[in-house]
N, C-alpha and C positions, 0 to 999 in steps of 0.2 A: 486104291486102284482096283479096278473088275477087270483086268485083263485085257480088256477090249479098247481100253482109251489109255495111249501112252502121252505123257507128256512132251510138247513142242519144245527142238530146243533147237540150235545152229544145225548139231548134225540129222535130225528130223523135224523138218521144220514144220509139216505137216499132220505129226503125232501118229502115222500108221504104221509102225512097227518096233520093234522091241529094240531096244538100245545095250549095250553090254553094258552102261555105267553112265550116272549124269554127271560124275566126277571125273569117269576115267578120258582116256582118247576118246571112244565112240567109234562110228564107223563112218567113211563117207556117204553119203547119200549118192544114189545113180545120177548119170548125167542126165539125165530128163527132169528128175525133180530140181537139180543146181536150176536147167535152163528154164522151168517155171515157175520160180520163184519172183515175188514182186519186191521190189527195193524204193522204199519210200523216195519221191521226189524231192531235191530242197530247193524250199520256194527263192525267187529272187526279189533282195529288198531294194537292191537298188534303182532310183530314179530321182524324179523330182516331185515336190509333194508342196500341196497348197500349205501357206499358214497364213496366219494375221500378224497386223503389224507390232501388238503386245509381244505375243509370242515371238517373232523375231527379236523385238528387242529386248527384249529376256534371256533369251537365248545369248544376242552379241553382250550382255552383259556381264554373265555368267563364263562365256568363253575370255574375254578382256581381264575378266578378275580371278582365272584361273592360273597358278602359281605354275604348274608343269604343262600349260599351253603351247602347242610349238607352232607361232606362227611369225613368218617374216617381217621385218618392219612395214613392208608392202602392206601385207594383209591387213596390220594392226592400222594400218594409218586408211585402208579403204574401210575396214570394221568399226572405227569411233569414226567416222564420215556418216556410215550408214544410220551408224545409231544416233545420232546426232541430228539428223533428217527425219528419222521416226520417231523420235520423242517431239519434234516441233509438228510432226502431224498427229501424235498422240495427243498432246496439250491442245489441239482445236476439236478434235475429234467429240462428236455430242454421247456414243454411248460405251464409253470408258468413265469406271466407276471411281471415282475421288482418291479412296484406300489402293485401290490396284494401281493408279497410277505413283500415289506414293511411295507405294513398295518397289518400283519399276526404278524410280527416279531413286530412291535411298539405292536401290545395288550399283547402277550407273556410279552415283555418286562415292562408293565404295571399290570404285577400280582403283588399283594401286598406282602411286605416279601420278594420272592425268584425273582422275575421278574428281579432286574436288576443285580442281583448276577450270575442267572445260563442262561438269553439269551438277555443281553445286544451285542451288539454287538464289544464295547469299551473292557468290563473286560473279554472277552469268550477267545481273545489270551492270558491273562496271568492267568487264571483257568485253561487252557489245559494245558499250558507248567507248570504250580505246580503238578498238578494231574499225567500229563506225569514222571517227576523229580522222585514220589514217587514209582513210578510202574517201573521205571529203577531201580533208588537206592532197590527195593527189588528184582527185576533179578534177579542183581549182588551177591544174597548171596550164597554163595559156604560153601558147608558140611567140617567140621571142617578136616577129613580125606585130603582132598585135597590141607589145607593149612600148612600140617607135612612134613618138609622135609628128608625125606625119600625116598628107592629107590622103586622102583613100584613091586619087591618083598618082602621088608620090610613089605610096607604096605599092602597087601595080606596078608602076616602071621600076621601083629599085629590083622588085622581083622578077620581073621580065628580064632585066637585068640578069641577076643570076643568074636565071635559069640554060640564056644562051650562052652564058660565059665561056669562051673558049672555041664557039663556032667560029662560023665561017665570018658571018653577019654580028660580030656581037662588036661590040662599042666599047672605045677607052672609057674610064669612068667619069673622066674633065668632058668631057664631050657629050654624055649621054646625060645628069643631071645637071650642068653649067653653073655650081656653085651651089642649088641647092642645097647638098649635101656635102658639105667637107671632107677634104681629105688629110690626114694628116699619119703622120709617120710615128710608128710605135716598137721602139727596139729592131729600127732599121726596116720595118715591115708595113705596107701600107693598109691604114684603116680608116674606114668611113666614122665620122666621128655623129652620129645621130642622134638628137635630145629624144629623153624618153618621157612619160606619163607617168600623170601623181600616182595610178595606180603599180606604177613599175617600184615604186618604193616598199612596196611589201613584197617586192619577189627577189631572188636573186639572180641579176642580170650577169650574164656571160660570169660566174662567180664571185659578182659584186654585190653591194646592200647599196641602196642610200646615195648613187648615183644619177648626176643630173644628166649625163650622156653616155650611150652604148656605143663603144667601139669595136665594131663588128669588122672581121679581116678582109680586105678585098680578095681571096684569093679562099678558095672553099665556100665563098660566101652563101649559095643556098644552103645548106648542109646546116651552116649558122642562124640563120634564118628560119628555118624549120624545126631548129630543137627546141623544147617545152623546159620553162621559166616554173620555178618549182616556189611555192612560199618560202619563204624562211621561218625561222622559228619564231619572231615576232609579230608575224604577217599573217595570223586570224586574224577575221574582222566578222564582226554580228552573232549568229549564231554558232560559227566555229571556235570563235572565241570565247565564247562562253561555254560551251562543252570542253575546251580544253582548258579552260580555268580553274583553278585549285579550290574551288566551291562546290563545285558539283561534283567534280572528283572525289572529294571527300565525303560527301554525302554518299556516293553510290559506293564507297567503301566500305562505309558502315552502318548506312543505314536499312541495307535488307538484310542484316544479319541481326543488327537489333530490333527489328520488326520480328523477326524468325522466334529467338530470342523471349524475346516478350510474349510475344500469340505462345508458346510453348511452355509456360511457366506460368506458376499457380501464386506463385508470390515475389515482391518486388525482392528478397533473398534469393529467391534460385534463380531471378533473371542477371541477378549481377555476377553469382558464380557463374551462371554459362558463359555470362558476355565475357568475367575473367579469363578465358581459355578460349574462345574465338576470336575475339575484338583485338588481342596483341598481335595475331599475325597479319589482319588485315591493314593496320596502322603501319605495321612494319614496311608491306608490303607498297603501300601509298607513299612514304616518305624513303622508301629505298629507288622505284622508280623516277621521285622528282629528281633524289638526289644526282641519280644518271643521267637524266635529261640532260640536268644544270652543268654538269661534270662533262658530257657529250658536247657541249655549246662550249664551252670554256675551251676544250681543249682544240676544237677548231677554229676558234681565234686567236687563241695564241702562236698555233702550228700554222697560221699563214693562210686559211682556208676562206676564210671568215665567216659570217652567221653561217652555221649548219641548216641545212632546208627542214622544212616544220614535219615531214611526212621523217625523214630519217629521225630526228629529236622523240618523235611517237613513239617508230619502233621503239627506240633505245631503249625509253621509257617502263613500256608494255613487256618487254621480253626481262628487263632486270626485276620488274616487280613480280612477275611470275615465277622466276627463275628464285628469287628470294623468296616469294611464299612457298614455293615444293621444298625448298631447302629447310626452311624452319617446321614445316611439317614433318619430312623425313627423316632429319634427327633431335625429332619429338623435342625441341625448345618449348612449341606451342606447351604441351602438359607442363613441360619445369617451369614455363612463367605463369601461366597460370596458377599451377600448385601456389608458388609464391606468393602469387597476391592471393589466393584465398586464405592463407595462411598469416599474412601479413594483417588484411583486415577482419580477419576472422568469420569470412561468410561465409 
């Protein structure tokens, strides 16, 4: 120190005069120097801020696979929507680099719970073709009108029918089709007794299979008329029937996981240890769904129902195999059976 230059501290913040102690109290400074003082501004971060679609979905990947995350079931279920939308625009995307998206796709695939269920890349062909199967089988359901056979003005008048039922102008039913259409009495109640079409055999009419005539109630009768004839569980035909066939099923169970598998492994040894620890849950998973199906359709014909509709038999299907692979993955089966058979056949 020269005397001349004191050091800057709270109580002289401008260093021009002598202090009693940089330890002690100090003294206060005048009120002129308090009120010319400058006091840093703090910046403000908040707002909204561009990013990319990688980066976002990096981002919902790492927030999804965080363990002390707090966010409501809402959030988590619009947050794997979102990321589930950016990965199918990352995978067309022309300059996203091979390795970045792998890595993107492996954290995805490393969310706890849902990760290897909804962006594996192994189980994602045979979730789309279930999901797919359920959204055709409900297409196909066609308004109960469409499946009478009847001529195309029959069915205009029966429906004209209904529709004034109960006006002023509206017609007995002897009267307005004169035999056309039968009447006849069913537990005291009267119903139009109407032959249906070859194709009405693969649906389930008014909760029938395999009937030659709809007995449709004269009394609410638009309302019956207008409700949709859903397949039954037998009632694929062509291409439905064949994605919902236990061929292709099984094929997309295991066959991108053994392609995975394989491309990934340097010898026909290390492709059969991996497949020994992936391939038992996905089998599991294929033969625990049928088993539901079959177990769903059973107990609807026993219980009175009869054939279960083909779009509910799906679900069953889809939600027990899932539901059976998170379970055998979460309390890690997958590794004990595995372990086993590699230890069994000594790969």
């Amino acid at each position: 120190m020269d005397g001349k230059i004191w050091p800057c501290t709270a109580a002289n913040p401008r260093g021009l005069r002598r202090q009693p102690g940089l330890l002690g109290t100090g003294t206060l400074p005048f009120p002129s120097e308090i009120a010319s003082r400058s006091f840093p501004i703090m910046e403000n971060f908040a707002g909204y801020y561009a990013t990319s679609d990688y980066n976002a979905a990096m981002f919902l990947a790492y927030e999804l696979s965080a363990p002390d995350a707090e966010m409501t079931s809402v959030e988590a279920q619009e947050s794997v929507h979102l990321l589930c939308t950016l990965l199918k625009r990352l995978r067309a995307a022309p300059n996203i680099p091979v390795e970045a998206f792998k890595k993107l796709q492996q954290m995805a695939e490393a969310i706890p719970q849902i990760g290897p269920l909804l962006f594996s890349p192994t189980s994602l062909p045979g979730t789309l073709l279930a999901i797919g199967t359920i959204i055709a089988a409900a297409a196909q359901s066609k308004a109960l009108v469409d499946l009478l056979d009847l001529s195309a003005a029959d069915k205009k008048k029966l429906v004209q029918w209904a529709n004034s039922r109960g006006s002023a102008s509206s017609q007995s039913a002897k009267k307005a089709f004169r035999g056309r259409v039968k009447l006849i009495r069913v537990a005291g109640q009267l119903h139009f007794e109407v032959p249906v079409t070859a194709q009405a055999q693969s649906y389930r009419v008014l909760g029938q299979v395999g009937q030659q005539f709809a007995h449709i109630p004269a009394f609410g009768t638009k309302g019956v008329l207008d409700s949709r004839a859903m397949l039954h569980a037998n009632g694929a035909s062509r291409g439905l029937k064949l994605m919902t066939g236990g061929t292709v099923g099984s094929v997309l169970a295991v066959g991108p996981q053994a392609y995975f598998d394989y491309s990934s492994s340097s010898t026909m040894g290390e492709f059969f240890k991996k497949s020994a620890y992936s391939q038992p849950t996905n089998v599991a998973a294929l033969v625990g769904g049928a088993l539901a199906s079959a177990s769903f359709t059973f107990v609807c014909v026993v219980a009175g129902f009869g054939t279960a509709p083909l779009v509910l038999v799906l679900g069953v299907g889809l939600i027990a195999g899932a539901g059976l692979q998170y379970l055998i993955q979460h309390k890690g089966a997958d590794r004990a059976v595995g372990n086993h058979i590699v230890k069994e056949f000594g790969l």
